[in-house]
N, C-alpha and C positions, 0 to 999 in steps of 0.2 A: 504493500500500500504506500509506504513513504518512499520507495523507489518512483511508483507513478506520479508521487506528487512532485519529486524532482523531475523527474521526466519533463513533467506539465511545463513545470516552469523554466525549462530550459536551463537546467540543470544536470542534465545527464550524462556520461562521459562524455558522448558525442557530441555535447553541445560545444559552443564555441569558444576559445578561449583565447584570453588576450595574445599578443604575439611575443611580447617578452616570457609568459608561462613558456608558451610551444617550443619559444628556442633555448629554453634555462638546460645548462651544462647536465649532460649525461656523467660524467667523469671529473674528475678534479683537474686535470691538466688542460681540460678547453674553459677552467674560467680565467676570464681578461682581465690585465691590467692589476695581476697582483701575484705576480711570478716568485717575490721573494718569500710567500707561503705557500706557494703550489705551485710552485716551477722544479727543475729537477733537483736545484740543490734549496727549494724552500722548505719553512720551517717545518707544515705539515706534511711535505713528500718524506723527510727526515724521519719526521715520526712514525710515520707509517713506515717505512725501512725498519726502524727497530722494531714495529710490534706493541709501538707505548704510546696511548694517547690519554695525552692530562684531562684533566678538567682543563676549559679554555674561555674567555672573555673575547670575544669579536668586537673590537671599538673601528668606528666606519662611519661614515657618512652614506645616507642612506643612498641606496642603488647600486653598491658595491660588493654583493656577492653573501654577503653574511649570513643568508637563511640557506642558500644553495650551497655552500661551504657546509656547511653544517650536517643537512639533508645527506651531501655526498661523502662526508667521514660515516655517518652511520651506515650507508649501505657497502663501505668500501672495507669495514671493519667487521662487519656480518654482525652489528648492533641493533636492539629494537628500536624506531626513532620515535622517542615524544615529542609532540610540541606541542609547546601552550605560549600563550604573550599575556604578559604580564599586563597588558592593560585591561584584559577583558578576565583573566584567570584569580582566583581566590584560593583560600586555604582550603576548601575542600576539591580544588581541581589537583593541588600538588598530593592531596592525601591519597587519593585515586592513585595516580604517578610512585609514590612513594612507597602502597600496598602491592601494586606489579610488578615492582622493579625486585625485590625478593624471590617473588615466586619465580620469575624465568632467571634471575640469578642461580639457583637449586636446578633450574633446567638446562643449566651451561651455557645460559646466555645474557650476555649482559645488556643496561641499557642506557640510552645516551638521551639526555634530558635537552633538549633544545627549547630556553627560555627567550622571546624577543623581546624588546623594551624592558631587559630586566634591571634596569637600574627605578621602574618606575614601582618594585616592591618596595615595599616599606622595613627598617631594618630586621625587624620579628620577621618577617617573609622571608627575609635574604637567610636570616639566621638559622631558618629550618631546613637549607640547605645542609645544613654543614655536616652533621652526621652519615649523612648515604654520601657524601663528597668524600667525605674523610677514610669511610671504611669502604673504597669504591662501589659503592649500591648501584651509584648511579656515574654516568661523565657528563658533568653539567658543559653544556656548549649554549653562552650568553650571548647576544647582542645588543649592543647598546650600541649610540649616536653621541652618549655624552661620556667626557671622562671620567673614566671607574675611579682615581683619585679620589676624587669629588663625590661620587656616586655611588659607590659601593661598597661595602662591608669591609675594615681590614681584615677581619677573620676570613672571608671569603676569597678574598684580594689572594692572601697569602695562600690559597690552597689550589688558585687558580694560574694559568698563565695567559695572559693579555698581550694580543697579536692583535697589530694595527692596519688594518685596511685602508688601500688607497682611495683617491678621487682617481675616478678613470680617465685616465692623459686622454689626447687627440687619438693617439696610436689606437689604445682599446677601445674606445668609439667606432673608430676606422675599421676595425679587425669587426663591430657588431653590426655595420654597414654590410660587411661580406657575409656574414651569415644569413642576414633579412634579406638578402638579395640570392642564393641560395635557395633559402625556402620559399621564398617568393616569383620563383623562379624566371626573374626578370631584374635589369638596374634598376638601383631607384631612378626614380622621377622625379630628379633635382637638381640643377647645376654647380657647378663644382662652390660658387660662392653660398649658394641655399647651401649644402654638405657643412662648408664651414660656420653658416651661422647656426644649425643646429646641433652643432655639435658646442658652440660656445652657449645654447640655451636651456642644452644639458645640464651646464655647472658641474662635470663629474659625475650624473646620476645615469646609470645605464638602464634602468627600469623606465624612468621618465623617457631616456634617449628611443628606447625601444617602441616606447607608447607614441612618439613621435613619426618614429620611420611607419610605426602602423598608417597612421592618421596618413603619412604623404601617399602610400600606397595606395588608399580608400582612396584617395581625392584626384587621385589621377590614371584613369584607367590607361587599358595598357594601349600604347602607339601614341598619348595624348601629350602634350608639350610638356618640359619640363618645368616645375617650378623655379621661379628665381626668387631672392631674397625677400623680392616685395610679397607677390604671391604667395610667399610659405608663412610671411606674418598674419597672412588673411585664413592660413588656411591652419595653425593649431596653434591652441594659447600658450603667448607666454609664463614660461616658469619665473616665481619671484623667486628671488636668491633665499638660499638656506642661511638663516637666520632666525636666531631665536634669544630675545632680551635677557633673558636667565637663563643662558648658556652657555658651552664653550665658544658660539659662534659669535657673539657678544665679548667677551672677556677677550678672545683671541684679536679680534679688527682693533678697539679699543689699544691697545697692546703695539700691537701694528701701528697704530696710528703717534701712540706717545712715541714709543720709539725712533718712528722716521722724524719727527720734531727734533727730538734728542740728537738725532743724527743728522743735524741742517739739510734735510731734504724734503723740501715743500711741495716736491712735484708727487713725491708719495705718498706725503700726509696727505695733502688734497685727495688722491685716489681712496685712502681707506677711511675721509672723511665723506666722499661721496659715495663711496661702499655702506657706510654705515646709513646714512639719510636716506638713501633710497631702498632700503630696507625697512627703513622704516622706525630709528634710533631715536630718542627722545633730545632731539635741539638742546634741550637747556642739561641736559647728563652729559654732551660733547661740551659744552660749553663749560661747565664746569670743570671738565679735566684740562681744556685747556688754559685755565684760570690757574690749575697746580702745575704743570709744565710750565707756566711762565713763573711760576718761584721756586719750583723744583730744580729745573734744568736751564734760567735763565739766570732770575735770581737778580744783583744788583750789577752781572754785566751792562744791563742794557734796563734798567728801571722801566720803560716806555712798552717793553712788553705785559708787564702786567697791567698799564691803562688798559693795554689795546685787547685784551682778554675781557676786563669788566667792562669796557664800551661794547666787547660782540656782544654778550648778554643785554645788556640794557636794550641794543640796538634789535634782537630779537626778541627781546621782551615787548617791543613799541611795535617793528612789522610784523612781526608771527613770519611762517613759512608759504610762502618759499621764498619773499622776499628777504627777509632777515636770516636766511641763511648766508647769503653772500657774506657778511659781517662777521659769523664763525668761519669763514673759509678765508677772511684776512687776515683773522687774528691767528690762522694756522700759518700761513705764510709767514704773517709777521714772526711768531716765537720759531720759526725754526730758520730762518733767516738772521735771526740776532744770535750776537756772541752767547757764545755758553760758558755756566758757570755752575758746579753744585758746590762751591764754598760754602754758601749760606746752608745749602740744605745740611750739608758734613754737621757744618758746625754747633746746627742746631740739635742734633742728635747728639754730640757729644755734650752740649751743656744739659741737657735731658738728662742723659742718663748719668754726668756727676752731680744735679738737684736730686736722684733717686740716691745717690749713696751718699752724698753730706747734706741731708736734708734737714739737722737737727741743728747747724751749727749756726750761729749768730753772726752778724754782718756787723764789723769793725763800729765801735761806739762812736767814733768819730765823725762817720756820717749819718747816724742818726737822730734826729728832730728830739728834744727835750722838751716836751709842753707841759712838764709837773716839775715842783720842785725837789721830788725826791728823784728825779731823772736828771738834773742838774746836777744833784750832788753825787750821782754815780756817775759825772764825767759822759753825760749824753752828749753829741754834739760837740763836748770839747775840741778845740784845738782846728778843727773844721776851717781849711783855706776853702773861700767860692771862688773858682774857676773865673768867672770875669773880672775880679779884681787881680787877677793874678797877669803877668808877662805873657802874651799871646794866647791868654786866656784858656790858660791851662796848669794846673798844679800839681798833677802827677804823683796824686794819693792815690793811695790801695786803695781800693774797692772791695775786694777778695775778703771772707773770714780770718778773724784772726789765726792762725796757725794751719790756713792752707795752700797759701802760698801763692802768689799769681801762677795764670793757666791763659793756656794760648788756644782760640778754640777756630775762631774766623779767618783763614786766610782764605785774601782774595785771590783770582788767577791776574794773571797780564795780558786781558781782553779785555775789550770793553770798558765800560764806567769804570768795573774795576780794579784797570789800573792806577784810574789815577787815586782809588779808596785805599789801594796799598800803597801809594807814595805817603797820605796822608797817615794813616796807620805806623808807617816806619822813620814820620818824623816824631812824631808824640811817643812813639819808644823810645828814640833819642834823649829827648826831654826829659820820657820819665826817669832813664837810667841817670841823668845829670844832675837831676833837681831830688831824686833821691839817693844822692852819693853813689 
């Protein structure tokens, strides 16, 4: 009865199925674009050579093979395959999983647990892995999109081994061109610049790439002109870039972006600033990092950077987007355009961390204000030269606690403003060394 009902609905074997399913890899060595686990000397051919397959973590970006890697160690292992996804699965689907994997364990056969999105269990979740992992019940084969770091269990971490999947280069695109064309049994129907832009609207994703090369096929029957670039935008939607605000797609551009600042290269911040916006990154979160990259990594080489950081905000805070983005995309050029300096940043960490270990001690009575007269009579304020009365307006007291000695925390570099902040710095040493014997 429930056969006919799939039947009905066009759910039967015979029914039809997307063109990525139809061409998903028979074998481990026809999957693309990720030869350093399943080429001759990759990690998984390796394992397979010995006879020993771990527990594994699949980290990937999606459309790179990970459930078909998985799929194909169990049948290449003579393993039962499970699979569940953690988005739709609960504690009593692993209990199922859990009560089977015994029984055919006793029947001499083991079995390989295939979890996808399993970083989106919860730690109790992850946790009840850990016994059938531990006493091989079971060989957990995870995928995830986010990093296990971050995401996953140390206890699980450690029982597991995490092999990283590529984005699929041009090459393994190319190589999935030759296959759909193959089973297709015709070229595509695309000129050679159409090939190249859908191959850049992939992003890496060979699932997507595949659902693409379908859609060109449908759209253009066979002898019928070939698409070109304009034609193929009309003919299947674009993909937005993989990104995700609370993820590593987020953390990593952000990253990217400080960096090329740090590294006075505007033409790349620009890129991984207009990576992140049209993604879809929250304006005033770039803007903000770019407020601490100008005191982080500018600092007081170049003062003019940090205006031009709180003008982008403001100036986006007044146009909104997308015109006030220009205004974060000058204040990107500007900070990575200007000298670089982390003195400031150094030095403010090191005065941090000596207020955390003499945090108790008292600051010389000398400069302290005496507004009672039992503060007078312990010598509050005593003896106190002020600075503008003094020869260039300077007196060259300690500062420091009594009995901790001057400390050197800010040096400037010889860029920028601050050089001329270390000329000024290394004549008031002068001073102080003279005026204090």
């Amino acid at each position: 009865m429930s056969a006919n009902l799939f039947d009905a609905a066009g759910m039967g074997k015979d029914a039809p199925r997307p063109l990525a399913d139809r061409l998903r890899p028979q074998k481990l060595a026809d999957v693309v674009g990720q030869d350093h686990l399943v080429g001759p000397a990759g990690v998984i051919t390796r394992m397979l050579a010995a006879g020993r397959i771990p527990s594994i973590i699949l980290w990937g970006p999606p459309g790179t093979g990970k459930t078909t890697i998985a799929r194909l160690l169990a049948g290449e292992t003579g393993l039962a395959f499970e699979q569940i996804s953690a988005i739709f699965a609960g504690v009593a689907d692993l209990k199922k999983v859990f009560e089977q994997a015994p029984i055919r364990r006793e029947q001499g056969r083991g079995t390989l647990l295939f979890v996808d999105e399993i970083h989106r269990f919860n730690k109790s979740q992850q946790d009840s892995f850990l016994p059938y992992v531990e006493d091989g019940t079971v060989i957990l084969v995870g995928a995830t999109t986010e990093n296990p770091s971050f995401e996953l269990n140390g206890a699980l971490l450690s029982r597991a081994q995490v092999l990283v999947l590529n984005r699929l280069d041009a090459a393994a695109l190319d190589a999935l061109i030759g296959r759909a064309e193959m089973f297709e049994r015709r070229a595509l129907p695309a000129t050679a610049e159409a090939r190249m832009a859908m191959i850049a609207m992939a992003d890496g994703d060979g699932r997507y790439f595949l659902n693409i090369l379908e859609e060109v096929f449908a759209a253009v029957p066979e002898g019928g002109a070939p698409l070109d670039p304009e034609s193929l935008a009309w003919s299947v939607q674009k993909r937005l870039p993989l990104y995700d605000k609370a993820a590593d797609g987020h953390y990593n551009l952000i990253s990217a972006l400080h960096k090329s600042v740090r590294g006075s290269d505007p033409d790349a911040a620009l890129y991984y600033l207009a990576r992140m916006l049209v993604a879809g990154e929250d304006p005033l979160f770039i803007a903000r990092r770019v407020v601490r990259m100008a005191v982080e990594d500018v600092g007081l080489a170049d003062p003019e950077a940090l205006h031009q950081a709180l003008a982008a905000k403001e100036t986006y805070d007044f146009l909104g987007s997308p015109e006030g983005e220009l205004a974060i995309a000058q204040a990107v050029v500007y900070v990575a355009a200007a000298p670089k300096s982390n003195a400031l940043y150094k030095a403010w960490k090191q005065a941090s961390e000596r207020a955390k270990q003499t945090g108790s001690l008292m600051p010389p009575k000398i400069i302290l204000n005496a507004p009672t007269k039992l503060m007078k009579q312990q010598d509050y304020g005593a003896g106190y030269r002020y600075d503008h009365d003094e020869p260039d307006g300077f007196s060259g007291q300690n500062y420091f606690p009594d009995g901790m000695g001057r400390e050197s925390y800010y040096e400037p570099v010889e860029r920028g403003f601050e050089r001329e902040v270390r000329k000024r710095l290394e004549y008031w040493a002068k001073l102080r060394r003279e005026r204090q014997g």
